[in-house]
N, C-alpha and C positions, 0 to 999 in steps of 0.2 A: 515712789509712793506719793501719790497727790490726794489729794483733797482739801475740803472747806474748811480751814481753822477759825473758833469763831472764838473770839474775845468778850468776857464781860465788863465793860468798860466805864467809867468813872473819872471826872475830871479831877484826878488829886491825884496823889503820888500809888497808889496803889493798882489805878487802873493803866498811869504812864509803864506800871513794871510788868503786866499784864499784857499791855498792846506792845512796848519793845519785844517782850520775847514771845509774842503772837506774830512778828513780824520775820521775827530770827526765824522762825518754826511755819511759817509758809513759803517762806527764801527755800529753807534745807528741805523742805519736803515737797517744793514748787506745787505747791497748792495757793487757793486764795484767799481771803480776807472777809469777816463778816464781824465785823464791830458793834455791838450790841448796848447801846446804852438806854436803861429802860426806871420807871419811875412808875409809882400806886398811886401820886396824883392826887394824894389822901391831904398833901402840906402845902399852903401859899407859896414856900419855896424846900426845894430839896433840893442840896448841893452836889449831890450824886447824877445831879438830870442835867448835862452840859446845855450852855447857851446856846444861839443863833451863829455867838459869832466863832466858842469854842467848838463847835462841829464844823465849821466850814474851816477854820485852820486845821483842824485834824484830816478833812478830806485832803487838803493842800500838803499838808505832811505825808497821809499815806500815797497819794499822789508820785512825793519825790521822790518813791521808795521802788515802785515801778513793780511794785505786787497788786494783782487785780483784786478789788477790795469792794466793801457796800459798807458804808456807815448806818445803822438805823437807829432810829429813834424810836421808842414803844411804850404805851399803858397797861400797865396788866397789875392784876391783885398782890401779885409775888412778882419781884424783879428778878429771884433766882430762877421760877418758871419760865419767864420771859427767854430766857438765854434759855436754858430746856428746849423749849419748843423750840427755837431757832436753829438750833444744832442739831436737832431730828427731823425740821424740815429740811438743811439742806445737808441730810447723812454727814455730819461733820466728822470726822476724825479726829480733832482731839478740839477739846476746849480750855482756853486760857481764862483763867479768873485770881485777881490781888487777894492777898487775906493779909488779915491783922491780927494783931495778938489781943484776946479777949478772957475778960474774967471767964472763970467757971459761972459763976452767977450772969453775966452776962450772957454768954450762951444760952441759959435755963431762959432767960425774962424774952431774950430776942429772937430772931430768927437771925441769921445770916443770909448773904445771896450767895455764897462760897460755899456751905455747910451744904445748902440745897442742891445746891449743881453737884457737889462731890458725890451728893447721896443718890439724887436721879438720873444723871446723864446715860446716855446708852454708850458714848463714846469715852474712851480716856481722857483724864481733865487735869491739869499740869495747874498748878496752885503757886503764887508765886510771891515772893515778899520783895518790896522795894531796898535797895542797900541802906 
């Protein structure tokens, strides 16, 4: 069984547990990699949106991994759409995304990018908390 597993990605501990078992899960299914990290662009800075120089070690990371992979960078309204559409352009088979532990009121005031992907994806979406 192969196809495009696409990762929604994030420089902190939630997107590393995300892309490890985004990695496990294009090994076992020998499919490839489409690493997604996307930002609204709305804030001077958003820690969610990796640097210059954290995407180029993450390419060199998934590089040593020896699964054929795309890092992308993206602007879009919703960071959960972003990964959406990415996984319906390239028919992905399942989608990897971190989740946190969040108030119930939290949930009501915010959006998540986890919340959105669970609710729209066309494909299966493996949710994943860091240890």
């Amino acid at each position: 069984m192969s196809g495009t597993i696409v990762v929604a990605y994030s420089p902190d501990a939630f997107g590393e547990a995300a892309l490890t078992t985004g990695i496990d899960e294009a090994r076992l299914r020998g499919g490839d990699l489409l690493v997604v990290n996307g930002t609204r662009g709305d804030a001077l800075v958003d820690e969610g949106f990796a640097t210059r120089d954290q995407v180029e070690a993450l390419d060199r990371r998934l590089a040593e991994t020896g699964v054929a992979h795309e890092v992308r960078q993206t602007l879009g309204a919703d960071v959960g759409d972003l990964v959406v559409e990415a996984a319906r352009e390239r028919q992905a088979s399942l989608v990897v995304v971190g989740v946190r532990r969040r108030s119930p009121v939290g949930k009501l005031l915010m959006g998540s990018v986890a919340q959105r992907v669970l609710l729209t994806a066309d494909c299966p979406v493996l949710a994943v908390k860091p240890d």
